[in-house]
C-alpha positions as CSV (number, residue, x, y, z in Angstrom):
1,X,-4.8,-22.9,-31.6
2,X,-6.5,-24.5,-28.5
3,X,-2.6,-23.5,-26.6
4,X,-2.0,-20.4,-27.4
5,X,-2.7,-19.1,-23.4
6,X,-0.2,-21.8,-22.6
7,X,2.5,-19.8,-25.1
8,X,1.3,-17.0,-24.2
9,X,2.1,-17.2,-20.8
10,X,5.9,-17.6,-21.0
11,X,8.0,-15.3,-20.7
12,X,6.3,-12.9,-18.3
13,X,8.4,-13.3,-15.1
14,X,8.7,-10.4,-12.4
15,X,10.3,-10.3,-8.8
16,X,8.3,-9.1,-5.9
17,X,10.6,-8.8,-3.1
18,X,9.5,-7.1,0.3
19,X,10.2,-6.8,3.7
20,X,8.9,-5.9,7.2
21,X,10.3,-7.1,10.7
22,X,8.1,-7.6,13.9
23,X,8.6,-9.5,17.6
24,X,8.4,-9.1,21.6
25,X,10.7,-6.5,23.4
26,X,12.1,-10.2,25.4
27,X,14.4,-10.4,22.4
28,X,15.9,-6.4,21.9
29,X,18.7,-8.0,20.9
30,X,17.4,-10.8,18.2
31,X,15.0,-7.8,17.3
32,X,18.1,-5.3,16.4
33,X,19.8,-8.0,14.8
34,X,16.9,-9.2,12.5
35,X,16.4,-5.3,11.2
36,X,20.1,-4.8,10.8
37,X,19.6,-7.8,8.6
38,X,16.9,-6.4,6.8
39,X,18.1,-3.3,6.0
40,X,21.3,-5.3,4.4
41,X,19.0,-7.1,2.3
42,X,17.0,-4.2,1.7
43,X,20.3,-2.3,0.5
44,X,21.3,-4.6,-1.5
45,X,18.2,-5.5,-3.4
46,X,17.9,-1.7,-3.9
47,X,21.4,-2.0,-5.4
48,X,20.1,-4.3,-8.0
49,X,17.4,-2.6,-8.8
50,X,18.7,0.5,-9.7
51,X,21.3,-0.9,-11.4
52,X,19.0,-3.8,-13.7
53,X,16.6,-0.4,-14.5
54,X,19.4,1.4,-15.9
55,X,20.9,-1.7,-18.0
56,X,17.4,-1.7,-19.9
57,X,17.8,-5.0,-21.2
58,X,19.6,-8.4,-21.2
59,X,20.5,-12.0,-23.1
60,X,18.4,-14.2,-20.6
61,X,17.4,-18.1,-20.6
62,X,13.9,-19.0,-19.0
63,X,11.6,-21.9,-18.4
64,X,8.5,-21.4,-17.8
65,X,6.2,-24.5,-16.2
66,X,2.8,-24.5,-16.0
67,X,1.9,-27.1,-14.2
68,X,-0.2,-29.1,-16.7
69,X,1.9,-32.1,-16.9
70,X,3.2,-30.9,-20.9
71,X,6.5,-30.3,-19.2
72,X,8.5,-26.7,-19.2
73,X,8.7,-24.3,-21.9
74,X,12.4,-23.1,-22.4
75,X,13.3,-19.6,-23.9
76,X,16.3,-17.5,-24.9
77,X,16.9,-14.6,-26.3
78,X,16.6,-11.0,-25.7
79,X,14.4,-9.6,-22.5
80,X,14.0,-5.5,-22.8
81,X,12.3,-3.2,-20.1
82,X,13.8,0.0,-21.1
83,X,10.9,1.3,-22.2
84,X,8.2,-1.7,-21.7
85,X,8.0,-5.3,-21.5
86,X,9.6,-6.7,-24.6
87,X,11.2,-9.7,-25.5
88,X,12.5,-12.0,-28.8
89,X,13.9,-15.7,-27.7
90,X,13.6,-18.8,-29.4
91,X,11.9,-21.9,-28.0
92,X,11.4,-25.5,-28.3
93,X,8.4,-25.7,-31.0
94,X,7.2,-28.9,-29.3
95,X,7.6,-28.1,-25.7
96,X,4.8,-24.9,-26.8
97,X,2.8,-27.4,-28.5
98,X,2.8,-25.4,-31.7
99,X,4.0,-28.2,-33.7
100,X,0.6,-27.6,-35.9
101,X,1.7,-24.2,-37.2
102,X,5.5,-24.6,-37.3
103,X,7.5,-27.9,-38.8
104,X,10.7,-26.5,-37.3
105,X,12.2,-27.9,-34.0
106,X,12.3,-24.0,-32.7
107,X,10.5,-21.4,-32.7
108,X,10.9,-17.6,-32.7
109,X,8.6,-15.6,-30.4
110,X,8.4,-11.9,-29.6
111,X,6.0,-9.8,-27.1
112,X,7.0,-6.0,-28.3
113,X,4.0,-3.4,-28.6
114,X,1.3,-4.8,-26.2
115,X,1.6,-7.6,-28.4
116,X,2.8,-11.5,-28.4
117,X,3.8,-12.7,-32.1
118,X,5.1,-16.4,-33.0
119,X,7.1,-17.7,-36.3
120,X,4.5,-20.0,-37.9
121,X,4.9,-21.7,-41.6
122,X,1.9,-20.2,-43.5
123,X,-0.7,-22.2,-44.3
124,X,-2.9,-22.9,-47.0
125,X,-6.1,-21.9,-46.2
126,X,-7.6,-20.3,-42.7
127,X,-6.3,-17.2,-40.8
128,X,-2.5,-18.0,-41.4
129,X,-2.7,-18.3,-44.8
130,X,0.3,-17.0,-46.9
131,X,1.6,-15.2,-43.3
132,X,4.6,-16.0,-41.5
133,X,3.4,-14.4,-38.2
134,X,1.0,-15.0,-36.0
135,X,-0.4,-12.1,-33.5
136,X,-2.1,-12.0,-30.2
137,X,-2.8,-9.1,-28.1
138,X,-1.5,-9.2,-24.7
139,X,-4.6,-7.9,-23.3
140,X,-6.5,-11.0,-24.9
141,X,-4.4,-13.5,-22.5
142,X,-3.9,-11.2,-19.4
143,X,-6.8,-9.0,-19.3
144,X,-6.3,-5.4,-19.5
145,X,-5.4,-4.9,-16.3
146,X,-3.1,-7.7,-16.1
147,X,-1.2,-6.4,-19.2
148,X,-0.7,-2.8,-18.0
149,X,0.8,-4.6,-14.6
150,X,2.9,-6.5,-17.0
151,X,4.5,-3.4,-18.5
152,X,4.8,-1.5,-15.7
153,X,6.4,-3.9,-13.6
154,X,8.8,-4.9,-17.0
155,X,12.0,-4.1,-15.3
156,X,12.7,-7.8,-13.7
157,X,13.4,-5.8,-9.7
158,X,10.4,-4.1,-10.1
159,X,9.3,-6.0,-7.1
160,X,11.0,-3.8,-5.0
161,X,8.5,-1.3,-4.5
162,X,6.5,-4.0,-3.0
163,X,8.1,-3.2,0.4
164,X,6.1,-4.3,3.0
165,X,3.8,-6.8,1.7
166,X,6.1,-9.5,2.6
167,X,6.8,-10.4,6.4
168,X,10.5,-11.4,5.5
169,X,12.7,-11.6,3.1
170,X,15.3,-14.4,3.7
171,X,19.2,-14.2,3.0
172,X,19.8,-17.8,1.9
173,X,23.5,-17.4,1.5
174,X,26.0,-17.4,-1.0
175,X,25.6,-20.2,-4.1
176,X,27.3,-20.7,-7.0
177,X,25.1,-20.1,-10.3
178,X,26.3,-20.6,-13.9
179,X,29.5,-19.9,-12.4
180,X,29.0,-16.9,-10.4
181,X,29.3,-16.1,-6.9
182,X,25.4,-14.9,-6.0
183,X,23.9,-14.4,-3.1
184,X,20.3,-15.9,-2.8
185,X,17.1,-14.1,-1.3
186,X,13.8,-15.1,-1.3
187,X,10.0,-14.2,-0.4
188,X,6.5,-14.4,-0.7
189,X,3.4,-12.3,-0.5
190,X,-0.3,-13.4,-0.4
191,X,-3.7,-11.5,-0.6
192,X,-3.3,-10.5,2.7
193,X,-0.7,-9.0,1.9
194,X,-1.8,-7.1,-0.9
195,X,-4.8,-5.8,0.5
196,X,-2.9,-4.5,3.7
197,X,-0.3,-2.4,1.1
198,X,-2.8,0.7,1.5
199,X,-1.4,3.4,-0.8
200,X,2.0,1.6,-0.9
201,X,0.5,0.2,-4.5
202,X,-1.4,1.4,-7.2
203,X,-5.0,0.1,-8.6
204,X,-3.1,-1.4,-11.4
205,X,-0.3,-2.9,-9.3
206,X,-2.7,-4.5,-7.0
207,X,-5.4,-5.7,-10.0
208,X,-2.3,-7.3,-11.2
209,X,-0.5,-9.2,-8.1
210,X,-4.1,-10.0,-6.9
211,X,-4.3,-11.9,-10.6
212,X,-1.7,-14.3,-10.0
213,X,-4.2,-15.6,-6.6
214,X,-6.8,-17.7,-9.0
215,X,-7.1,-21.6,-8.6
216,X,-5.3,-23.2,-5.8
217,X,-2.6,-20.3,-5.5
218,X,-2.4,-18.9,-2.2
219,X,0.7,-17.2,-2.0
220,X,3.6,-16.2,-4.5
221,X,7.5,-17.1,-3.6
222,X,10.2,-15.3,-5.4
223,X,13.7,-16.4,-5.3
224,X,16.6,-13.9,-6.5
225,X,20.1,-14.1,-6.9
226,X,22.7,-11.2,-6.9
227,X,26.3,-11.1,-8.0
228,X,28.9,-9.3,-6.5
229,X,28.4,-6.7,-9.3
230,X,24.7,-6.2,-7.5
231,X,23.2,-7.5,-10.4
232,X,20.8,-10.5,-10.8
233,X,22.2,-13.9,-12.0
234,X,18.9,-15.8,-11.6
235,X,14.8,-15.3,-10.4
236,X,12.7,-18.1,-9.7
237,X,8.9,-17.5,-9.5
238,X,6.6,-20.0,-7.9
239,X,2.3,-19.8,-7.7
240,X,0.5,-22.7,-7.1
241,X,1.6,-25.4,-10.3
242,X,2.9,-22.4,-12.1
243,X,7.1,-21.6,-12.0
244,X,8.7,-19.7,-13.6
245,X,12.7,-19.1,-14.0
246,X,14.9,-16.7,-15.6
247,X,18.8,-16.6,-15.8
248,X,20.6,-13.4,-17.0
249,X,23.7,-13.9,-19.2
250,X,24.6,-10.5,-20.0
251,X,23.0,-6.7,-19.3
252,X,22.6,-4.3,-22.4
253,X,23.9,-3.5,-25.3
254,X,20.7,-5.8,-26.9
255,X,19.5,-5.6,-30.1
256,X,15.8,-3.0,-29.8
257,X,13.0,-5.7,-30.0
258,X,10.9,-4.5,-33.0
259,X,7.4,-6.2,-34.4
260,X,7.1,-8.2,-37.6
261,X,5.9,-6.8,-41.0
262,X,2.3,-6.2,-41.1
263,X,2.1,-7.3,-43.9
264,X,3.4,-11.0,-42.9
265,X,1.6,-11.0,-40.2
266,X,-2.1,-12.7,-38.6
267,X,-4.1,-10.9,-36.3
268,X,-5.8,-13.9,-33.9
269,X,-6.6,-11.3,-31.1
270,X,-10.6,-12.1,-31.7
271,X,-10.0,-16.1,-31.8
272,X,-8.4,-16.2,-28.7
273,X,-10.4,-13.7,-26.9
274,X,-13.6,-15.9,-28.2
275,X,-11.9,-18.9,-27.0
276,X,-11.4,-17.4,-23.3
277,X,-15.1,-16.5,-23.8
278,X,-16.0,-20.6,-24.4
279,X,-16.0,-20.4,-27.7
280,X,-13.8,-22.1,-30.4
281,X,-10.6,-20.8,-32.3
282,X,-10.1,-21.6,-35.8
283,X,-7.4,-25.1,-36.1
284,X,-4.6,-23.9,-38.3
């Protein structure tokens, strides 16, 4: 049980892209050039947005790396944001170093009403005993705060409303991914950032963002690709040792996520909250 932040933490991938422009009136020119710029990048992004909030959902493949030297965590699967943060992928049982509670070389993973829930092979005595599911509140991994940000900003251009906390974002150019024409942006914010947005952001927003600045993260990059369709191909998330990437295969018409029978399933909320605490979750 000792990894179950590590799990818990894939999967959870948003884009913050934002934009301002600023320099000397000796370079009118440059300077009407470099908004004219923005604004296309602006437009386009907006594009995607709209148009990734309507699709709701979408088959998606993501690795998620935290930086600990255990190596990536890969995904796939279904990613919903219609109505929430929801997903149901499978995932490489040993790469999530959940090998004790599952024999299988995959394993199936969900996060659908506030909640995370894993596959396990029940086990014979202990918490998991007789249950084929395992369940964590998301609350328990992210905080409170940190979860409500996590729904909120579900749909994967949520981002966008970020404007202004970035001082750029940059039009990379055009790049081939998974065989599609996409053109690459990318930018970053930082505290500073954050806590010159003003109104721009709500509590939650900002209690949120400011979350992913612990440890030696000082500022967060995100990398997006749009198609010609103005919809997203691939985001890339970077903080400190932490990156995290998502490619989208195909938008909609997704199966809804829904949770496991209670019945079949383990609540391990409490252990992992008491583990967080510095206390000791129950092995097995």
């Amino acid at each position: 049980m000792k990894h179950i932040r590590s799990v818990a933490w894939a999967g959870i991938a948003v884009a913050a892209l934002a934009t301002t422009t600023a320099c000397s009136g000796e370079t009118a020119k440059k300077t009407a050039e470099a908004v004219g710029n923005a604004d296309t990048i602006m437009a386009a992004l907006s594009r995607a947005s709209d148009r990734t909030k309507d699709l709701g959902s979408a088959e998606i493949e993501s690795t998620t790396d935290l930086g600990t030297g255990a190596g990536p965590v890969s995904m796939d699967g279904t990613y919903s944001w219609g109505d929430g943060a929801a997903y149901d992928v499978m995932m490489d049982t040993k790469a999530a170093q959940m090998q004790s509670v599952q024999d299988d070389p995959t394993l199936r993973a969900k996060m659908v009403d506030g909640a995370y829930f894993y596959n396990v092979d029940p086990q014979p005595s202990g918490p998991l005993a007789g249950k084929h599911w395992m369940r964590i509140d998301v609350s328990a991994v992210l905080g409170e705060s940190g979860a409500a940000a996590a729904d909120k900003n579900a749909d994967p251009t949520a981002g966008l409303r970020y404007i202004g906390l970035s001082k750029n974002v940059k039009d990379l150019g055009e790049e081939t991914i998974r065989g599609k024409k996409a053109t690459h942006y990318r930018g970053s914010i930082t505290p500073e950032s954050l806590n010159r947005s003003g109104s721009a952001l709500s509590q939650t927003d900002k209690d949120g963002l400011m979350g992913s600045f612990t440890g030696d993260v000082d500022k967060v990059t995100y990398d997006i690709w749009v198609d010609g369709d103005d919809l997203p191909v691939r985001m890339n998330q970077s903080m400190g040792r932490v990156s995290i990437s998502m490619d989208f295969l195909k938008f909609g018409s997704t199966k809804p996520v829904t949770a496991p029978p209670a019945a079949d399933t383990a609540d391990l909320t409490e252990q992992v909250k008491q583990q967080g605490a510095g206390g000791t979750a129950p092995q097995g």
